[in-house]
N, C-alpha and C positions, 0 to 999 in steps of 0.2 A: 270292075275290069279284071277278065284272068287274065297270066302273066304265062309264058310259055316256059318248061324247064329249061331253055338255053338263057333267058335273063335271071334264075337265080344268083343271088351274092355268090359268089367265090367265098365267104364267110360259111357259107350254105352248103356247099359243093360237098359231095361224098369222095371220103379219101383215094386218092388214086391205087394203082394196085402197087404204085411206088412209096407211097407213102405209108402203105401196111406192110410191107417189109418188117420181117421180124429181127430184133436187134442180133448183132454179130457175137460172137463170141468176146471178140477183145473190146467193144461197147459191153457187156455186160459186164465183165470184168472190171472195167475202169469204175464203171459205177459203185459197184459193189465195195470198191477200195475205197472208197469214200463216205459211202456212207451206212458200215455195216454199224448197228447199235448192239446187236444179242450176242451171246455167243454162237448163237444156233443162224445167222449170217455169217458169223466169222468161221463157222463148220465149214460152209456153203462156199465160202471163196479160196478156203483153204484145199478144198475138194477139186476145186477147178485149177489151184494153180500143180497141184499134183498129177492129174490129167493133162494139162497141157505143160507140166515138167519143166515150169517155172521157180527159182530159186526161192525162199523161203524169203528173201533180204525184200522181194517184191512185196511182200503186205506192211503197213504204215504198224511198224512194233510199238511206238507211244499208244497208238489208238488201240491193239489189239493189250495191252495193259489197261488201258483204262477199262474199255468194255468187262474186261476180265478179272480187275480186280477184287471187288466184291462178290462172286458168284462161283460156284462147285469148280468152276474151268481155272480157276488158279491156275493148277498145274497143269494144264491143255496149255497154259498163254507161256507155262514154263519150259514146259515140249517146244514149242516155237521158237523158242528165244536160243534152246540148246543148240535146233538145227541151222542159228544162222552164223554163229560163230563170235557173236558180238557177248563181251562179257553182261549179263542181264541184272545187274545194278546198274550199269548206265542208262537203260532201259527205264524200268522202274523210276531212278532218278528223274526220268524225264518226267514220267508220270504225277511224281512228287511234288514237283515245282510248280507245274502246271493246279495242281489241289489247291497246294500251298496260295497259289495267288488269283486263286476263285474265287464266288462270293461262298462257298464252303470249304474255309481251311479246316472245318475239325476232318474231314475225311483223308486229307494228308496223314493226319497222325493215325487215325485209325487203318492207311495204309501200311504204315511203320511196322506198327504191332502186328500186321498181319504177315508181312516181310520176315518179322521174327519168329512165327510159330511157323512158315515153313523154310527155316534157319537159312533166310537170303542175308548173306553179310553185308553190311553197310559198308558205306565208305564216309569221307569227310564230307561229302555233295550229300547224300543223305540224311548227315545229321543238320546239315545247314537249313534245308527246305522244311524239315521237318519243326526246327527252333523258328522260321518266319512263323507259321504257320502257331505255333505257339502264342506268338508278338502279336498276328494277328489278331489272335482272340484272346488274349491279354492273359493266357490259360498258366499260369506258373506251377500248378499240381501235373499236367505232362509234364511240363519243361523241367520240373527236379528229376522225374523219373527216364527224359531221353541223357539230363545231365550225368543220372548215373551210368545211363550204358556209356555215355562220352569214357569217363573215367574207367568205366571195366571193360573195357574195349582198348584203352588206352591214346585215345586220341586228344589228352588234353594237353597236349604241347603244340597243338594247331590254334596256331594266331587266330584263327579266321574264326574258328569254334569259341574259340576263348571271347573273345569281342564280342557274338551273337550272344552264350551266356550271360556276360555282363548288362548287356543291353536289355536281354530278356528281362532280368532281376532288377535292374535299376527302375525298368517301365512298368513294372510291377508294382513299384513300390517299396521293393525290399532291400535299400540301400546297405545294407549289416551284411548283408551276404553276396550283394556287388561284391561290396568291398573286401570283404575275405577273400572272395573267388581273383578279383584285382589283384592283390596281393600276393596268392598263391602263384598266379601266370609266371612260369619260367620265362616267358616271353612278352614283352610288350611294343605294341607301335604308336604312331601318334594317333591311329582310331581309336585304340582301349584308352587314352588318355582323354581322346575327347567326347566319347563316350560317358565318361565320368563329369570329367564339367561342363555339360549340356544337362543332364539329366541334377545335377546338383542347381544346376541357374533352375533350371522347370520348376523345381521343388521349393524356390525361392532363397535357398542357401548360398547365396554367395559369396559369403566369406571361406566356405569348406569350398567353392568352385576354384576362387581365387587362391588355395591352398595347394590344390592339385595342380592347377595353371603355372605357377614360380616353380613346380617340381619337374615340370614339363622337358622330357630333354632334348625334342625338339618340337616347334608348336607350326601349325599349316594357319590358311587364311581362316577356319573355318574356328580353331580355339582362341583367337584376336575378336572374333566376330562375335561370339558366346560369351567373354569376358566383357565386352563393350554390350551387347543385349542383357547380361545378368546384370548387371549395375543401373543402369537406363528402370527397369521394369525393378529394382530395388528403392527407387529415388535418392539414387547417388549418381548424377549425372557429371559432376564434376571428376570424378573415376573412372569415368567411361569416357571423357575427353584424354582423360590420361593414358590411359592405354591405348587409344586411337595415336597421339602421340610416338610411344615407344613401339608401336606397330609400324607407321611410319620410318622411322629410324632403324628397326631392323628388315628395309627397304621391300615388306611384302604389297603386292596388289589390291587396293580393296575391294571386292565385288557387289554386287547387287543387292547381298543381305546387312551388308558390314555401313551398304551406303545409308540405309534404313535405319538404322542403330544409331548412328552416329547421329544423323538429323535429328531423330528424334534427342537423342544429349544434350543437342545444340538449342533446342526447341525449350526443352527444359531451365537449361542453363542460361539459355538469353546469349548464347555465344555468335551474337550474328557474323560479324567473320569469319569464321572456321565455317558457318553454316552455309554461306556464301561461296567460298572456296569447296564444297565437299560439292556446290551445286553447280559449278562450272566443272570440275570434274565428271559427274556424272554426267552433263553437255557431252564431253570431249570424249566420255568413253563408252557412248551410243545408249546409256540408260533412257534417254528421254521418254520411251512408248513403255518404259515403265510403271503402271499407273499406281502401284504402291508405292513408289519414290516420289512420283509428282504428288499424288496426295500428302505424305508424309512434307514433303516439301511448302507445302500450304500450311498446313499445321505449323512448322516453323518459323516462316515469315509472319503469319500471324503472332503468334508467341513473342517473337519479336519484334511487333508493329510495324512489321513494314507490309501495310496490306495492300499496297500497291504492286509490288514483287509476287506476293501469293495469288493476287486478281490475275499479273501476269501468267504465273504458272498457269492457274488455272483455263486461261482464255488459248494456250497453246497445247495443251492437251488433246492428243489428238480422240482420246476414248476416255469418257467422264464415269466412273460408279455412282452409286448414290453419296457413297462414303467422301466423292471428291465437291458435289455439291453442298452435302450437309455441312464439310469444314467449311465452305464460302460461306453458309447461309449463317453461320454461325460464329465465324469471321468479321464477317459484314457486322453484325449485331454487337460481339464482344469492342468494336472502336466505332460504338456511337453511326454507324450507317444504316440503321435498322429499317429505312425507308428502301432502302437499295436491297437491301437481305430479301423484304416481301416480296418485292418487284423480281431478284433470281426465285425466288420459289415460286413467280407465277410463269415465269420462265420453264423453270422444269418439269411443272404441272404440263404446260404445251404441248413439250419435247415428248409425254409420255412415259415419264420416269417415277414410277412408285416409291413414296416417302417411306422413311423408316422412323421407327423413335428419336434417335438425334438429332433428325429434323425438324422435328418439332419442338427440341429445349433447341433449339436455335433461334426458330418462330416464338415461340413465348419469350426469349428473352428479346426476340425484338421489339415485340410488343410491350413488353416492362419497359424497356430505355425510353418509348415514344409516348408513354403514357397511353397506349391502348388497347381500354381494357375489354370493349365488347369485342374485336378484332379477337383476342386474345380467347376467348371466351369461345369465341366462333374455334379457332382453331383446336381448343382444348375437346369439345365437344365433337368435332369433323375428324378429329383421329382413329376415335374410336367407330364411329358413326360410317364415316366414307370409305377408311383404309381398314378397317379390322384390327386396329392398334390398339391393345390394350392399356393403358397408363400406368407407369409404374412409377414408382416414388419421388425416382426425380423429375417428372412432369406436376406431380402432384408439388413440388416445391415450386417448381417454376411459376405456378399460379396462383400459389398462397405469395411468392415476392410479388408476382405481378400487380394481386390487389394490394397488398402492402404499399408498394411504392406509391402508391394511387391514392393512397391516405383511406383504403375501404380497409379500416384494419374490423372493424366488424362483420362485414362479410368474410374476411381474410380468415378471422377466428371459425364460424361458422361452418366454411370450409371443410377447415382442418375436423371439426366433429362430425362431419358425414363425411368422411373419408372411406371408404370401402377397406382400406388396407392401414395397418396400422402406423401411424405419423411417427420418424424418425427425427433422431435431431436435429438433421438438415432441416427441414418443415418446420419447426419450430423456431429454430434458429432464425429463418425468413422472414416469419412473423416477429422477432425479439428488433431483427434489421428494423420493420417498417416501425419498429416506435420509438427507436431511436431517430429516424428522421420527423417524425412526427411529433417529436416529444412523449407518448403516453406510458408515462411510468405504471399503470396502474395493468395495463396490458401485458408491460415486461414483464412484471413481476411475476404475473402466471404465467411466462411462457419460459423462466427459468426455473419455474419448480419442475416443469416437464423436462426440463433441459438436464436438474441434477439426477436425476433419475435414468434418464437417456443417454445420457453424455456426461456422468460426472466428474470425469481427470479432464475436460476440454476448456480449454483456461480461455479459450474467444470466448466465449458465451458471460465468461463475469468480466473480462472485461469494458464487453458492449453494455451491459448493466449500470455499471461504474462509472462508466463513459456519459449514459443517459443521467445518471444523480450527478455528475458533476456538472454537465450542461444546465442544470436544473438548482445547480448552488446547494445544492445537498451534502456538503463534506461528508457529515454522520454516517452517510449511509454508505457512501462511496467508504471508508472508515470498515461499517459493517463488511462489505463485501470484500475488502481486501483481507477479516480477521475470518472470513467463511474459506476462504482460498489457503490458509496457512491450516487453518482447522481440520481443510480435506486432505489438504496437502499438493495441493494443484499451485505448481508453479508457471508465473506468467510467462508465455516463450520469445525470446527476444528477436526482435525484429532485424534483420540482416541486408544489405547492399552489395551485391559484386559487378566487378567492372572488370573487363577481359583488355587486357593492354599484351600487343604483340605475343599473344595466347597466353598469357599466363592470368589467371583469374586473382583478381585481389579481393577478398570480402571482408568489410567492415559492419559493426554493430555501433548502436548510439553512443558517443564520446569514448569510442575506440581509441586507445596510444600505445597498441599492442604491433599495430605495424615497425617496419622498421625503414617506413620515414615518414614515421608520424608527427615529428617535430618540424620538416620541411611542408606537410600536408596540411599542418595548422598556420604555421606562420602565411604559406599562399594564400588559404580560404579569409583568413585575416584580411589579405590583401584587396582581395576579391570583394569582401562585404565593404570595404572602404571606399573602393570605386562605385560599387550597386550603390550605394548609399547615395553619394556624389552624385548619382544620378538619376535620385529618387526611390527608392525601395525604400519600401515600408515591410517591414516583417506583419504577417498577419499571425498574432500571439490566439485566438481563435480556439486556434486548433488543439492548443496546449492546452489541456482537462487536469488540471493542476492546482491546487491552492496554493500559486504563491505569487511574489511580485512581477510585474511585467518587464523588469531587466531579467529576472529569472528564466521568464518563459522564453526572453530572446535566446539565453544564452542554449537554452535547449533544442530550440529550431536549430539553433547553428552550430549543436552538434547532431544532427541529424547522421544517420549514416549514408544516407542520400547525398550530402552537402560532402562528406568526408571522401564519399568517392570522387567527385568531381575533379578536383584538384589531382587525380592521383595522374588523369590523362595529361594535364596541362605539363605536371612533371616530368614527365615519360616521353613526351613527344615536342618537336622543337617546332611545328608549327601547326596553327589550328585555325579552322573558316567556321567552323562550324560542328554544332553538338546537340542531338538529341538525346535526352537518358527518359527511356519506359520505364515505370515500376510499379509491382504489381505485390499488393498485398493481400497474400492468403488467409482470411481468417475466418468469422462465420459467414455465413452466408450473406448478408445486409452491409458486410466491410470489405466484400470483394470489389475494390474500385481498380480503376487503371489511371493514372496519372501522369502528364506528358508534362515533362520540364524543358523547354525551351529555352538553349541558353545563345544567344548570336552574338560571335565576337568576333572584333575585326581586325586582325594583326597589324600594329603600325613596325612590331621587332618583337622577332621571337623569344616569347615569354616577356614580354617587355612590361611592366607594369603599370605605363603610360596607357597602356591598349585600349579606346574610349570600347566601351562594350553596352548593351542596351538588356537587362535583367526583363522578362518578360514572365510574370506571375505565373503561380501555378493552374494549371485549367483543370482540373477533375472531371473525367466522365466516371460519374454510378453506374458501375455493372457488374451483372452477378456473373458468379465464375461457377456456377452449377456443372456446370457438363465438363471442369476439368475436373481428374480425381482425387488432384492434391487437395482441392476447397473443402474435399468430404474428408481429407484427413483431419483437416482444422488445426493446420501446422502453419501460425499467424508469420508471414517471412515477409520481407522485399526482396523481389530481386531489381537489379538494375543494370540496363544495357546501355552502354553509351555507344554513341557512334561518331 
């Protein structure tokens, strides 16, 4: 079928003699302004604004600098900039900053140096864009040489410059010459000060941060916030409550980064009230769709056992990362819910949401709690296999515990010698765990000769040994291993309890009378065991790896530091319904348990010693604390939260 030339498309149609109209004059010009790249364009529109005797100020000077920079027309771009009347370092300037914050900052400086051979004077704006651009590219051989023209130019009594050098040098690395340059500043504000204790926390110096910080002569939100994050990432969280504190008191706002810092303190610390407070705060002051707060906020209700708080968070989140699922899935796991942990990660499987490595020491340690090991196996295998996750060491531990707990301490061993990467002494440690559950002395034994070698000042590792021969009625040996520990020189690290009463943190160690009311703390717990007693408590002596008599071993449960805190709330407060204390002992890997002490007392008068109360035994859930990074310090601690 032909089609006659009046049904062609209009798509089709030959341009009318309107639409071939040749562009106007002031149309080519507009264009041109915009998008001249050469100098041999910028000729061309500068030609035309001289012909139609248009003002010099009408061409875009930033763009007629960049074009120009690097090419013979320098001084063409400097001709231009004479005839507009603007002084041409602000110009340039503009240029500079523009480099400065490209994904090519060395061309900023290479503009510098070119500003100086054809002696364009700087100003303070020039030296600044040029010192980013420095930062940028971490480049400290420019930045000493723009620092000297700073100084023979005479511009070092500018706060502004003086701050960007410090900062320069600090991010560098070259703290010795900060701090000279710090020093020298005729001038300082509270940037150059906190300039200095940001870059001292980074470095992990905190005591030299907190040095500068009391010198401070006056401090904003952001040096409280630096002070509370260097301590926190130091593992002195009890310091970083503290200064949260006297932040408080010298009535500053906390923000968004400070709220962060602090939970995590709280997280640490077992500070569930302050941590609680810090999270209705955040409520009240619009953080919610914060998704580093809410995650962070999961993390310390967790920490704290209250996983029913952190499920909360979590289920009110209006935008989840992977980071907010992986603390649930691994949440779930760390209190004994390891069946609910699989069931969220089939969950976020659904939703579409790509696992990462921590999701999967979440997943194997759910698998350890539940005893499942093919489960477990599958997931180890599927990481690499599905997700392209390579395994790194702490997966590799998660699965030498997982068959450990499972009594495969043969495969467990196994293992660990086709290992592709070389076994640390967490992994070892793991395996020392599952024979202490298991009993196999003969296993321990090789997996502390790898241990002295790997870990030799790490005092868990003999004492899980120790532990094993004394379950095993071995004195001798247990004997031997404590004259190996003196002989290294490895001393045991004592295990510690703190309890936060109307913020003030009390921490006790076993048959502490260092407090000062330690003599009302014992006569209570006295009290305490009188009534438990009366109403059936059995002490389980068990636990006590001891060669001595069984009134002995009582008397050492009940100086626990555990039992020493208890009593401290009952003093402190005039009435009580009700008390949980979590405690969480850090040591090798196979002795990271969680332990909920349930105490329900029913007030007939407060503090009344009549008070019937119902002692309800210790429950232990076994679980490994891999994925926190205090367990790899192997720093053996309790803490305790009471509530």
């Amino acid at each position: 079928m032909i089609h006659s030339l009046s049904s062609v498309s209009p798509l089709h149609k030959f341009p009318s003699s309107e639409q071939t109209q040749k562009p106007t004059s002031q149309t080519l010009r507009t264009h041109l302004l915009s998008t001249f790249n050469t100098p041999f364009e910028l000729k061309q529109l500068h030609t035309h604004i001289i012909k139609t005797n248009s003002h010099h100020s009408a061409l875009p000077l930033p763009r007629v600098a960049a074009v120009c920079a690097f090419t013979p027309s320098f001084l063409y771009a400097q001709e231009i900039f004479a005839r507009t009347g603007q002084p041409q370092i602000v110009i340039w300037n503009t240029c500079l900053k523009s480099f400065a914050e490209s994904e090519s900052p060395i061309d900023a400086i290479h503009l510098f140096y070119r500003l100086r051979v054809f002696d364009v004077c700087p100003d303070a704006f020039t030296f600044s864009f040029v010192l980013k651009a420095c930062l940028q590219l971490m480049d400290i051989l420019h930045g000493r040489i723009v620092h000297g023209f700073i100084e023979k130019l005479g511009f070092q009594p500018n706060v502004f410059l003086g701050n960007a050098m410090v900062h320069l040098y600090a991010s560098c690395g070259e703290m010795d010459d900060a701090r000279k340059l710090f020093d020298k500043m005729p001038d300082r504000d509270v940037v150059t000060w906190n300039i200095m204790v940001t870059q001292l926390v980074k470095r992990r110096e905190v005591e030299g941060a907190y040095a500068f910080f009391l010198r401070m002569p006056e401090r904003s939100v952001r040096s409280w916030t630096s002070m509370i994050a260097g301590f926190v990432q130091c593992g002195k969280p009890k310091e970083a409550v503290h200064i949260f504190s006297q932040m408080e008191e010298a009535g500053l706002v906390p923000n968004e980064v400070t709220v962060v810092a602090v939970l995590a303190a709280c997280a640490d610390l077992g500070a569930l009230d302050l941590g609680r407070r810090i999270h209705e705060y955040s409520d009240r002051s619009g953080f919610r769709r914060n998704t580093h707060i809410c995650n962070t906020l999961i993390d310390m209700y967790i920490k704290c056992g209250c996983l029913e708080a952190a499920s909360g968070v979590f289920e009110e989140m209006q935008e989840r990362t992977i980071v907010s699922w992986s603390a649930m899935i691994h949440g779930l796991a760390m209190h004994g819910k390891a069946e609910e942990a699989l069931k969220l990660f089939s969950k976020m499987i659904q939703r579409r949401i790509r696992p990462n490595g921590v999701t999967f020491i979440g997943l194997l340690h759910a698998c350890s709690h539940m005893g499942l090991v093919n489960e477990g196996r599958r997931f180890f295998s599927g990481m690499s296999r599905d997700y392209g996750i390579t395994p790194r060491i702490e997966h590799y531990g998660c699965m030498v515990d997982l068959l450990s707990r499972a009594g495969l301490l043969e495969e467990a061993h196994q293992f660990i010698r086709n290992m592709p990467i070389q076994p640390n002494g967490v992994v070892w440690g793991a395996l020392l765990g599952g024979c202490r559950v298991h009993k196999n002395i003969e296993m321990a034994e090789e997996a502390i000769s790898h241990l002295r070698h790997l870990d030799p000042l790490n005092d868990g590792y003999y004492v899980v040994l120790s532990n094993i021969y004394a379950e095993a009625k071995r004195w001798e040996d247990v004997a031997k291993v404590r004259r190996l520990m003196r002989n290294r020189g490895v001393k045991k690290t004592p295990g510690w309890s703190s309890i936060t009463v109307d913020g003030v943190v009390h921490e006790f160690v076993a048959g502490d009378d260092t407090h000062s009311q330690a003599e009302e703390i014992y006569q209570r717990w006295d009290k305490l065991l009188e009534e438990m007693r009366f109403k059936g408590y059995v002490p389980n002596t068990s636990v006590v790896l001891l060669d001595m008599e069984e009134n002995e071993k009582e008397k050492v449960l009940y100086r626990h530091s555990e039992k020493l805190a208890l009593p401290v709330r009952l003093l402190n407060e005039a009435v009580y319904a009700h008390k949980r204390e979590k405690s969480k002992i850090f040591g090798t890997l196979d002795e990271s348990h969680k332990a909920e002490y349930s105490v329900i007392i029913i007030p007939s008068k407060a503090l009344g010693s009549s008070a019937p109360m119902f002692w309800m035994d210790t429950m232990a859930k076994f679980s490994t604390a891999f994925a926190y990074k205090k367990a790899r310090k192997r720093v053996l601690r309790t803490e305790s939260t009471v509530r």
